[in-house]
N, C-alpha and C positions, 0 to 999 in steps of 0.2 A: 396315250402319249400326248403329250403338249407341245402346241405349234408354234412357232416364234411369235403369232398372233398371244397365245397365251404368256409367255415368258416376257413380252414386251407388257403386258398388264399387271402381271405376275409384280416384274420390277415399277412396274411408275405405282402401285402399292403400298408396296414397301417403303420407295421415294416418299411417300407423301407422310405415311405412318410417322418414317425418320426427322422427314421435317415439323410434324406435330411433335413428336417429341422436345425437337431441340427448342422449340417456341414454349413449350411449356416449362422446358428448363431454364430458359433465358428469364421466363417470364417468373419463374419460382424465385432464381439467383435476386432479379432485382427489388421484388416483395422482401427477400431474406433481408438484403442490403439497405433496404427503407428501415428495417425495423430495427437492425444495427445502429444506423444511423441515430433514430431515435432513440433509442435505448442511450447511447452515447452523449447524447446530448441532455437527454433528463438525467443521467446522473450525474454529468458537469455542474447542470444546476441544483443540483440538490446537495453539491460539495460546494461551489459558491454561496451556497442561503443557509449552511449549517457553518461554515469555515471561522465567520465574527463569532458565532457562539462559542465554536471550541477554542477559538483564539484566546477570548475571556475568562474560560474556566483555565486554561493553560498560564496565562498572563498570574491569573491565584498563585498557582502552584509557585513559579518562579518568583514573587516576590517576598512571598514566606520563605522560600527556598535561599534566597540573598541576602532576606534581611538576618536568617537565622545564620550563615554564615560569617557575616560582616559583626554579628554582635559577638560570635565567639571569637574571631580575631582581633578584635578590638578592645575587647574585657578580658579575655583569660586565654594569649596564646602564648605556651608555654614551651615552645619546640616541636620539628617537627613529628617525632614524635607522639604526642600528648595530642598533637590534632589528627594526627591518622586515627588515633584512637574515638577521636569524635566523628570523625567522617561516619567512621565504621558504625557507629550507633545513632547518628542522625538517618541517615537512609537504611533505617530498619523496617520492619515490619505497619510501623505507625506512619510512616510519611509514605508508601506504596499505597496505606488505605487511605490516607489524604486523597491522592490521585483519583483513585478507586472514587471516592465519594464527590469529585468536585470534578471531574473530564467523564466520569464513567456514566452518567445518566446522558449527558448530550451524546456522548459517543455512541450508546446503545439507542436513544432517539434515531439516531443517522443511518446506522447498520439497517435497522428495522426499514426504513424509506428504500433502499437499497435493494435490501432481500425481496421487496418488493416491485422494484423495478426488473428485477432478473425474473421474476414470476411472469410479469408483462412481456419480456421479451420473447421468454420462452414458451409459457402456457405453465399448467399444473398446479396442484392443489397448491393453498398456502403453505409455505416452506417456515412462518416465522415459529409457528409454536415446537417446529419440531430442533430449534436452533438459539435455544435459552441456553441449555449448558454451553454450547460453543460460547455464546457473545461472552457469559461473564468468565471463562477462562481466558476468553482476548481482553476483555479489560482488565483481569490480575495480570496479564505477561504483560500490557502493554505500561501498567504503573511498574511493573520490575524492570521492563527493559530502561525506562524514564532514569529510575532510581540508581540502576547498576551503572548507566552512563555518565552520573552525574558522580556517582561513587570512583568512578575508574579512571575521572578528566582529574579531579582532583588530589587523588594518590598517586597519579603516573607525576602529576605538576611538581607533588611533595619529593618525589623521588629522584627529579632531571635538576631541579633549581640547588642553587646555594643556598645553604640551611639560613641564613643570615639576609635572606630577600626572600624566605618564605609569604614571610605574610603579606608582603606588598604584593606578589605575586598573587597570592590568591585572591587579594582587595580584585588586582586587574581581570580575572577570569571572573571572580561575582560580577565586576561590571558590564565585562563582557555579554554574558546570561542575563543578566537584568537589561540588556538592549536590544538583543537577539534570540535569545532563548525562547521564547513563547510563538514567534513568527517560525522559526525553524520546525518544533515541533507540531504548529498547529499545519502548517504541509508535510510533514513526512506522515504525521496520522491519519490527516484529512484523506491522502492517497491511502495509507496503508489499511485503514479501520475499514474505506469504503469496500478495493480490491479485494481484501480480505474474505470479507463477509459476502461480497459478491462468489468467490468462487466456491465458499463451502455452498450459498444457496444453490447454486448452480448443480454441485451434487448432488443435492436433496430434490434437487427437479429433476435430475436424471441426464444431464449433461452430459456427453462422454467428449466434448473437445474445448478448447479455449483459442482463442487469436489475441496475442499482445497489438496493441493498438496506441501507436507514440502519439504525444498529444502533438498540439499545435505548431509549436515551435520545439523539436526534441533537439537533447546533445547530441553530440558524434556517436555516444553509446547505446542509448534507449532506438536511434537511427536505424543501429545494425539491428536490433531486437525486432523491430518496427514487422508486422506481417506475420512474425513467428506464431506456428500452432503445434501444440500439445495435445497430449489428449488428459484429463482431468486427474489421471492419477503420476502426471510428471511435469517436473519444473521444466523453468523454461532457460535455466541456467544450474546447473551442480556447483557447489563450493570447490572452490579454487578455480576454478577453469579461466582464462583470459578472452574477454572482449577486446578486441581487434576493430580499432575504427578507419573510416577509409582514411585518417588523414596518419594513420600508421601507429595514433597512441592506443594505449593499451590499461585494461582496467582489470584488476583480479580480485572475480565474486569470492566475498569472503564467507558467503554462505549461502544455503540452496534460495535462490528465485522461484516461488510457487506464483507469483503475484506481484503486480508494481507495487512499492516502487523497487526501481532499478539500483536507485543510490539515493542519496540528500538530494531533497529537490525536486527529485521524478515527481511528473504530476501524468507520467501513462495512466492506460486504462487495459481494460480486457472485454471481448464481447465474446458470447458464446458460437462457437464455427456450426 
């Protein structure tokens, strides 16, 4: 039998066991949190020191892209009509491999720096060689997504305007793109090419959670996202669903969230939980 002498040792034991634990846990969380930290912060910089590159290679595309539209309207526009039909076969198969060849080598430079940073954060073998087919299927989707967008601003424009103010109309969307176009896309890739490729590496390292992480200054939307954690094989938003901001607007994903960005402009991140 044990004596209260015993049970009194018995407990301060324990007590003490408990309180090593929770010191080592404390002490785990903020080693975790340093290395978030930096992990966070090197791949800031390494989307600030690649960003003028893809800017440049993007900047290409967009002025071939204008000046090939502004010559067709200007020499041979014959109704709308006759340019739908040119829309339709200028963003074909040969201007995706434009992209493909002039964004896709920085892009895959960037991804590769990346894969490697989530290596760093996490530990485990190199993740890049096992991650060649992923990259060049995300630089074919990412020249088709360029292309379809650029295909579908301009059919939808041919479709809402007066047939008789087409082509001025389209002069003002080239210029449009010729002013903004290159900066637009070189953030929504910048974010998208890095998150991207961070979260396949992430599975390749054996990841099973993610935490969205709003950047600096977020909207009202990426706000509410801000903290959210997943585990690797779920978005962090389903298509259609409504984001609800505190100030009561409202945003409907129009398609699954696996990865920032959130919308135009996101410049979130993700670290591994």
């Amino acid at each position: 039998m044990v004596g209260s002498r015993g049970f009194d040792h018995m407990r301060d034991t324990i007590n003490e066991a408990i309180d090593r634990l929770e010191g080592d846990s404390r002490e785990w969380r903020t080693a975790k949190n340093e290395v978030q930290r930096r992990s966070l912060q090197q791949r800031q910089r390494l989307a600030n020191s690649f960003r003028p590159l893809i800017r440049e290679a993007w900047q290409t595309i967009v002025k071939g892209e204008v000046r090939a539209i502004r010559s067709a309207v200007e020499r041979d526009f014959r109704g709308v009509s006759s340019f739908t039909s040119w829309v339709e076969g200028f963003y074909g198969p040969e201007f995706a491999e434009r992209i493909t060849k002039a964004v896709g080598p920085i892009v895959r430079s960037y991804q590769e720096q990346v894969a490697y940073s989530a290596q760093g954060e996490v530990g485990g073998d190199d993740p890049w060689p096992m991650l060649q087919n992923w990259v060049q299927a995300y630089i074919e989707a990412m020249a088709s997504r360029y292309a379809g967008y650029s295909q579908k601003q301009l059919i939808d424009l041919l479709e809402r305007v007066d047939p008789e103010k087409a082509a001025e109309e389209i002069l003002k969307l080239s210029e449009h793109w010729e002013e903004n176009r290159a900066d637009d896309s070189t953030t929504e890739e910048t974010t998208r090419a890095g998150q991207a490729i961070l979260r396949a590496a992430y599975a390749t390292l054996g990841v099973v959670a993610l935490r969205w992480i709003a950047d600096a200054d977020p909207c009202d939307f990426c706000s509410e996202v801000n903290g959210a954690v997943v585990t690797i094989a779920e978005p962090f938003a389903g298509e259609g669903i409504d984001i609800e901001a505190a100030s009561g607007a409202t945003m409907r994903i129009t398609q699954t969230i696996k990865h920032p960005p959130l919308h135009r402009g996101c410049e979130c991140q993700m670290v591994a939980e």
